[in-house]
C-alpha positions as MATLAB code, in Angstrom:
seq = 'XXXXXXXXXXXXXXXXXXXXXXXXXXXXXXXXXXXXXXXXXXXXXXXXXXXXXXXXXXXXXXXXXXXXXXXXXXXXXXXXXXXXXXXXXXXXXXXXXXXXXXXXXXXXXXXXXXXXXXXXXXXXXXXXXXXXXXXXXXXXXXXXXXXXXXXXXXXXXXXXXXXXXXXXXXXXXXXXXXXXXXXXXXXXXXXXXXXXXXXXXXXXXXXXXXXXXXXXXXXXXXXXXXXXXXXXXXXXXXXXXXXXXXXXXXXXXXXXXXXXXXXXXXXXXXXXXXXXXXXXXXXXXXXXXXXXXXXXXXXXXXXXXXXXXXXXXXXXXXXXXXXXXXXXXXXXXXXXXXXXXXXXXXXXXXXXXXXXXXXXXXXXXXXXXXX';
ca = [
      23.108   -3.474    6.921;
      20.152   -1.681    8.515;
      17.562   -3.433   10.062;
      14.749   -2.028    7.967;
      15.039   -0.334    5.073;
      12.138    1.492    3.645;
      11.691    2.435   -0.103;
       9.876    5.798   -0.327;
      10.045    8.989    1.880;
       6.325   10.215    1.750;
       4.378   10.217    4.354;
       3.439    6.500    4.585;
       7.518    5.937    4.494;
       7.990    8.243    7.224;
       5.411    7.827    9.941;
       6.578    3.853    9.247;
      10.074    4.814   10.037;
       8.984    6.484   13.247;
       6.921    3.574   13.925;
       9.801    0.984   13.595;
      12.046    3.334   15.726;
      10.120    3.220   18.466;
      10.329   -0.573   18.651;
      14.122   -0.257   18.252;
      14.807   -0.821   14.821;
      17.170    0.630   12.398;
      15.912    2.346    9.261;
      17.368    3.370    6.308;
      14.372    5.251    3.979;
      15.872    5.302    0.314;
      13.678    7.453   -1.940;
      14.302   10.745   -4.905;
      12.182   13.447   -3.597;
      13.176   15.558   -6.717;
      12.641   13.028   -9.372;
       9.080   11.378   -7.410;
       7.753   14.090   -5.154;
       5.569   12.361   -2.435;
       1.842   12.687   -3.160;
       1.818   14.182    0.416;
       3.451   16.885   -0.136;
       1.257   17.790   -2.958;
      -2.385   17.068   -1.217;
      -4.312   19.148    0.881;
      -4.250   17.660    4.483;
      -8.333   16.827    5.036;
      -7.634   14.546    7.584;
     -10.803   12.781    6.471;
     -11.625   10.750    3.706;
     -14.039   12.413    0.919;
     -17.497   11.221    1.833;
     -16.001    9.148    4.338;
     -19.467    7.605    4.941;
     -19.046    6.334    1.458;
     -15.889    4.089    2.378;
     -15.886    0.835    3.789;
     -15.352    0.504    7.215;
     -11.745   -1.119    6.452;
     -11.051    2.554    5.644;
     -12.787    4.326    8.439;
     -10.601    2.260   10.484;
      -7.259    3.835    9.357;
      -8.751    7.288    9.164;
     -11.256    7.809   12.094;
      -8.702    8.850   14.887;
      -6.775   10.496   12.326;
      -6.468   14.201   14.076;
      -5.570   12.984   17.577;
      -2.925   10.262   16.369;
      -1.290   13.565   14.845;
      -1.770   15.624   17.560;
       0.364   13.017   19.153;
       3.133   12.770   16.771;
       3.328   16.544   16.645;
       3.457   16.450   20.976;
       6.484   14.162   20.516;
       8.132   15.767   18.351;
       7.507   19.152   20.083;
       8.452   17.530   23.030;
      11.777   16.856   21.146;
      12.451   20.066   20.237;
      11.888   19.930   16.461;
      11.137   23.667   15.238;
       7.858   24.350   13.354;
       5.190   22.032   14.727;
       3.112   24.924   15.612;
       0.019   25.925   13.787;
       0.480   22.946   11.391;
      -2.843   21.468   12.987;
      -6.236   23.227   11.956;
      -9.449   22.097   14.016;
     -11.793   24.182   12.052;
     -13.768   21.188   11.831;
     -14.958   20.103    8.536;
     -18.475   21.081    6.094;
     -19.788   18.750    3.643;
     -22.582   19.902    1.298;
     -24.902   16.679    1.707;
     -29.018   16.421    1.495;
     -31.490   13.762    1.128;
     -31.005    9.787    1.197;
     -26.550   10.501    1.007;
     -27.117   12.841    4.446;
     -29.279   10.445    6.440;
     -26.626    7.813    5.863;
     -23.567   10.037    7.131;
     -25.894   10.846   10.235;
     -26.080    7.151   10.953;
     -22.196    7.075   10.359;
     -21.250    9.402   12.352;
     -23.517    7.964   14.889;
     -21.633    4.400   14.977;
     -17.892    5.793   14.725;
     -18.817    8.727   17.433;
     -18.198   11.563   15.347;
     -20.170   14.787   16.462;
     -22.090   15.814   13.581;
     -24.932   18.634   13.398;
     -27.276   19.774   10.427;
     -25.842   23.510    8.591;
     -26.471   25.556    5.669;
     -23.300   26.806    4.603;
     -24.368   30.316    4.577;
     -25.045   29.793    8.536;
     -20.997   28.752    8.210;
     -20.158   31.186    5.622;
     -22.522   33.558    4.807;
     -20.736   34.495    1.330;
     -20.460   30.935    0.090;
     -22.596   30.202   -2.609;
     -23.329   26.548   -1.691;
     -26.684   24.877    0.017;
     -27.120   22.624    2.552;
     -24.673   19.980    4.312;
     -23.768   18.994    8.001;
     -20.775   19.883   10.033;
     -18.397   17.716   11.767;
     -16.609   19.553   14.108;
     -14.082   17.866   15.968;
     -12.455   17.256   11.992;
      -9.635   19.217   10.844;
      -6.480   19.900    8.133;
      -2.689   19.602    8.502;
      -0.424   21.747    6.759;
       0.996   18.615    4.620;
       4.344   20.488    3.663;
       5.930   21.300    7.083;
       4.507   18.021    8.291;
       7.083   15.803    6.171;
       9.956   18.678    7.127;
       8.889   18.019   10.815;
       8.705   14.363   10.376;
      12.709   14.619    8.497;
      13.944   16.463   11.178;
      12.887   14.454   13.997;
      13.531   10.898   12.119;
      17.417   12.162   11.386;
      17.680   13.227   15.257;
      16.116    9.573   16.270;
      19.340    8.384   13.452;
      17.439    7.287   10.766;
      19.214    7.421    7.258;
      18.091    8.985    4.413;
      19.731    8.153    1.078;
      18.567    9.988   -2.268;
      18.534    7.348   -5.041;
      16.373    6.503   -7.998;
      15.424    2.713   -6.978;
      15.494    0.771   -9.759;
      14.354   -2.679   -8.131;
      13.880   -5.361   -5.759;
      15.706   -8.190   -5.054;
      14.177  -10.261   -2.674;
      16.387  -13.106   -0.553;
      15.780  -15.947    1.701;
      14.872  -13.098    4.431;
      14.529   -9.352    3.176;
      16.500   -8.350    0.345;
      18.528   -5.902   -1.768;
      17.543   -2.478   -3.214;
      19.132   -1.754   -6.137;
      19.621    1.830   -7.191;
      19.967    3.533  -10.920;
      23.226    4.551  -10.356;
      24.783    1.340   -8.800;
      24.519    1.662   -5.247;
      23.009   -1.278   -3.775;
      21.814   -1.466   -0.186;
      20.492   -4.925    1.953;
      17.810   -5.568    4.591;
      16.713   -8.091    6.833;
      12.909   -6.475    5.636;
      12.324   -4.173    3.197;
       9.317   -1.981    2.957;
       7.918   -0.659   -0.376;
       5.996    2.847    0.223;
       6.913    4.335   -2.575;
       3.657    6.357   -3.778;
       2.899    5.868   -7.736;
       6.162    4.228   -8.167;
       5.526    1.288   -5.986;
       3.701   -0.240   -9.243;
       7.036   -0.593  -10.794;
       8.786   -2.332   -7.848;
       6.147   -4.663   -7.471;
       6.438   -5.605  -11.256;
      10.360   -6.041  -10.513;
       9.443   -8.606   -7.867;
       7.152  -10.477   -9.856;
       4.013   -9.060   -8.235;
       1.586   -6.929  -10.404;
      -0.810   -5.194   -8.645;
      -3.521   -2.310   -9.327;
      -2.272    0.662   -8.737;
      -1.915    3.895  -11.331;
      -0.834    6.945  -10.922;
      -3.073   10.205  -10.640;
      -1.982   13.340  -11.236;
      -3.976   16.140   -9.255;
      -3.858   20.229   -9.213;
      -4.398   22.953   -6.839;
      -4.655   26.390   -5.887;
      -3.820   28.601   -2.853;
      -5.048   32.088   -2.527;
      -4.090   34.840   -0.109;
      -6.764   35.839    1.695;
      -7.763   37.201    5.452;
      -7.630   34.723    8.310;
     -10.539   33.429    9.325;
     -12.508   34.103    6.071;
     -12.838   30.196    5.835;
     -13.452   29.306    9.081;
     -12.752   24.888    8.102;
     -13.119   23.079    5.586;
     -15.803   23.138    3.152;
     -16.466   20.050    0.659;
     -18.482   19.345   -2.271;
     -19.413   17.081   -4.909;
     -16.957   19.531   -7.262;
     -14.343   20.375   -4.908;
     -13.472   21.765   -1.533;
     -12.105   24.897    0.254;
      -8.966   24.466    2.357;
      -8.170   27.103    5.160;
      -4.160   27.544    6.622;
      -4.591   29.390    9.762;
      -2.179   32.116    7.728;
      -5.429   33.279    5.835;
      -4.313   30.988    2.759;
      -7.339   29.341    1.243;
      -6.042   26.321   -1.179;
      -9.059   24.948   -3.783;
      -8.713   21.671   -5.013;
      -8.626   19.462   -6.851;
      -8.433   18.437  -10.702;
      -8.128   14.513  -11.467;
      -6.422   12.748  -13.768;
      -5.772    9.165  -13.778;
      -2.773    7.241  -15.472;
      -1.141   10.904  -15.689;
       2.254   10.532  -13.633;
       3.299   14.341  -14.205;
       3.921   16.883  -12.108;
       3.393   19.776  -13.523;
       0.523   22.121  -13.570;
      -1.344   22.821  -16.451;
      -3.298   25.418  -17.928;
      -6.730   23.604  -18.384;
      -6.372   22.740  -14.864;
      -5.789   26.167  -13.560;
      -9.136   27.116  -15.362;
     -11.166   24.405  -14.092;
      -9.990   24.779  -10.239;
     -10.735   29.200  -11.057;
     -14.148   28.413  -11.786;
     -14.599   25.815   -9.260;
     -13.372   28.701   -6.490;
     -15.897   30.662   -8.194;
     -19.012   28.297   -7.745;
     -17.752   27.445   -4.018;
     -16.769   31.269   -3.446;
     -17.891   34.044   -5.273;
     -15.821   36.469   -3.795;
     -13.040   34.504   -5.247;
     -13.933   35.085   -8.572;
     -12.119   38.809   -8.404;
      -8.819   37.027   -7.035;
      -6.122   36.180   -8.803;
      -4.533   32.059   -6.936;
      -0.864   33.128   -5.476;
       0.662   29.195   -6.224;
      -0.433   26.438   -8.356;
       0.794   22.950   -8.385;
       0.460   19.218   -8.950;
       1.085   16.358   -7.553;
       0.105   12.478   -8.511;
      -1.456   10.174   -6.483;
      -0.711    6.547   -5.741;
      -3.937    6.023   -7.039;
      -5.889    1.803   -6.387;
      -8.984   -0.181   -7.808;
     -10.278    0.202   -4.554;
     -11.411    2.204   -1.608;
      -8.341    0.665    0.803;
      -5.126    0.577    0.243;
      -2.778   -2.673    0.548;
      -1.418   -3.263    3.369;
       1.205   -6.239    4.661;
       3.670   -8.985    3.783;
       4.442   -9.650    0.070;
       3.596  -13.003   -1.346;
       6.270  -14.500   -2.391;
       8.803  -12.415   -1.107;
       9.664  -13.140    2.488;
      10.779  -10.175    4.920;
       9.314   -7.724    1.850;
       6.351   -5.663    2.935;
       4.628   -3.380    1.344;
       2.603   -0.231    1.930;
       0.584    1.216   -1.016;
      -2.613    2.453   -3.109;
      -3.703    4.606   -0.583;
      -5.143    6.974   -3.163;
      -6.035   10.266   -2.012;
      -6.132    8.953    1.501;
      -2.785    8.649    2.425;
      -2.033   11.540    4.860;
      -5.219   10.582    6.646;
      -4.601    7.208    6.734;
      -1.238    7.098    7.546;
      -0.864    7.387   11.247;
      -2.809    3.881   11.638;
      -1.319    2.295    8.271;
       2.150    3.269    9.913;
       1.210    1.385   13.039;
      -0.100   -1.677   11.249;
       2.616   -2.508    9.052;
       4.765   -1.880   12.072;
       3.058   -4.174   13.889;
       2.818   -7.073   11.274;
       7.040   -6.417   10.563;
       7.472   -7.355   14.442;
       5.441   -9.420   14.899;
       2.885   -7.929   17.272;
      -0.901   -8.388   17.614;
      -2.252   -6.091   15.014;
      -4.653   -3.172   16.461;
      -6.989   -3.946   13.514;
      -7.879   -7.350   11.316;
      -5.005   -7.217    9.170;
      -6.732   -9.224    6.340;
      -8.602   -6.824    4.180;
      -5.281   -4.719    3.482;
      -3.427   -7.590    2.486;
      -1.784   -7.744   -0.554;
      -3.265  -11.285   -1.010;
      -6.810   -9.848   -1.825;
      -5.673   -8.519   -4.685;
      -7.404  -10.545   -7.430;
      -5.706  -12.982   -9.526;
      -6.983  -11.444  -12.754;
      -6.133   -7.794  -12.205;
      -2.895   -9.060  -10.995;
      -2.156  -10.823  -13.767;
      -3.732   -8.125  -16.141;
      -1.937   -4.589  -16.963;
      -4.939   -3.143  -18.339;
      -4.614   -1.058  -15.045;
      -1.506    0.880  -15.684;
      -3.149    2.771  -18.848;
      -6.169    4.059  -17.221;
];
């Protein structure tokens, strides 16, 4: 019997497995890659929320130190001697098209959480962008999301983490942790069990008696081949954003599409995200996008995810909703839930993540799951 097993391999999963190594616990992380694909694979790697000034600060919280916490986790494992952490960092900094009343409040929020910021037009940051004015944040950046989780694998397995690929079917909590019960039979038993399990968590919550308001939503991109340094960092809008790899790769993203838990891309989505490359980047107008793919979210009713013991259930924990914020969030999410499993004083006010905020009535109401 491990000590810890954890339900869902994403990102969340994975940086909570590395979290509960380090304090000497063993993990088992039980999830189907093939048949759920982690949302963090999919995403694009701003490691900043959309707007961020738009969050609460429950959110900034989990996401403001987002680029060094990696930068760490990428040193250790470096320092381990798991191949191809290079170049999956990009500090190109980050452009959001803002004016008016919406950029006078992210000046004031940069100004409390210490984020550099400076007034740009984004032909001053790209002269063949099409778009008007904004502010840049500088010391922002991407992560290349895909060789991220391979990293993360590697480096778990050498620390002796288990992976086992099952469908989960459900829960089954005890007097202290509980069983997870797979499709096929297997059956597996922990003194705590964590739920991270993207989208699907909605299901194992259900199995455990706990309804909560989570959905799944399904989102597309694009990647183009272009020249390096043709995108110098990221550039958001109100329609989209530009994502540069340090390869010259430009992704565009991204389509939305709530209560849609496929994964495959779609031809009205390709169109929209052409013409949105278009509007953000003329010059992309006369390419034709090397990959498309999708992805679903774990999408939430609200701007933070849930975060903490399950009610109810003792020993279960859960990790979930964090919407299209998980691969920033994750590095501090990982932490807290580590911390509240062992017992340890929390590095943040654990109470607005917890899964006891969640409302009564949209508990207790499934109106959510068809959205």
């Amino acid at each position: 019997m491990s000590d810890v097993l954890v339900v869902g391999g994403g990102i969340i999963g994975l940086l909570g497995a590395l979290e509960l190594t380090r304090r000497g616990r063993a993990v088992t992380i039980i999830d189907a890659p093939a048949q759920y694909p982690p949302a963090s694979w999919a995403g694009g790697g701003i490691l900043s929320p959309l707007y961020a000034w738009r969050y609460s600060d429950a959110m900034t919280r989990l996401s403001v130190d987002a680029f060094s916490r990696y930068q760490q986790i990428l040193d250790e494992c470096n320092a381990a001697g798991v191949p191809g952490c290079e170049a999956l960092l990009h500090s190109g900094g980050l452009w959001v098209e803002t004016s008016g009343d919406d950029a006078v409040r992210a000046r004031q929020w940069a100004e409390r959480w210490q984020i550099p910021v400076q007034a740009m037009p984004a032909s001053e940051r790209m002269p063949e962008s099409a778009v008007g004015a904004g502010l840049l944040f500088p010391s922002l950046g991407n992560i290349r999301n895909p060789g991220l989780l391979k990293v993360l694998r590697t480096h778990l397995q050498r620390l002796g983490v288990r992976f086992e690929s099952a469908m989960v079917s459900r829960i089954v909590p005890g007097a202290v942790g509980g069983k997870v019960l797979a499709a096929d039979g297997r059956q597996w038993q922990g003194a705590t069990v964590v739920i991270s399990a993207g989208h699907a968590a909605a299901d194992l919550l259900r199995s455990i008696h706990f309804p909560m308001p989570l959905f799944p939503a399904k989102g597309e991109m694009l990647l183009y081949r272009m020249q390096p340094g043709q995108v110098p960092g990221v550039m958001l809008t109100e329609r989209g954003y530009l994502i540069p790899r340090q390869d010259g790769s430009v992704l565009v993203g991204s389509t939305l599409r709530k209560g849609d838990d496929t994964t495959y891309p779609t031809v009205a989505g390709r169109y929209q995200l052409e013409r949105l490359a278009a509007s953000l980047w003329p010059q992309l107008a006369s390419c034709l996008p090397a990959f498309h793919w999708a992805g679903v979210r774990p999408g939430c009713d609200r701007d933070i995810p849930f975060i903490g013991t399950v009610p109810g259930a003792n020993g279960v924990f859960a990790a979930v909703g964090h919407y299209r914020n998980g691969l920033v969030a994750a590095p501090a999410s990982a932490e807290l839930l580590a911390q509240l499993i062992t017992g340890e004083q929390p590095f943040t006010d654990p109470k607005p993540y917890s899964l006891s905020s969640a409302s009564p009535s949209s508990r207790s109401s499934s109106s959510f799951f068809n959205l």
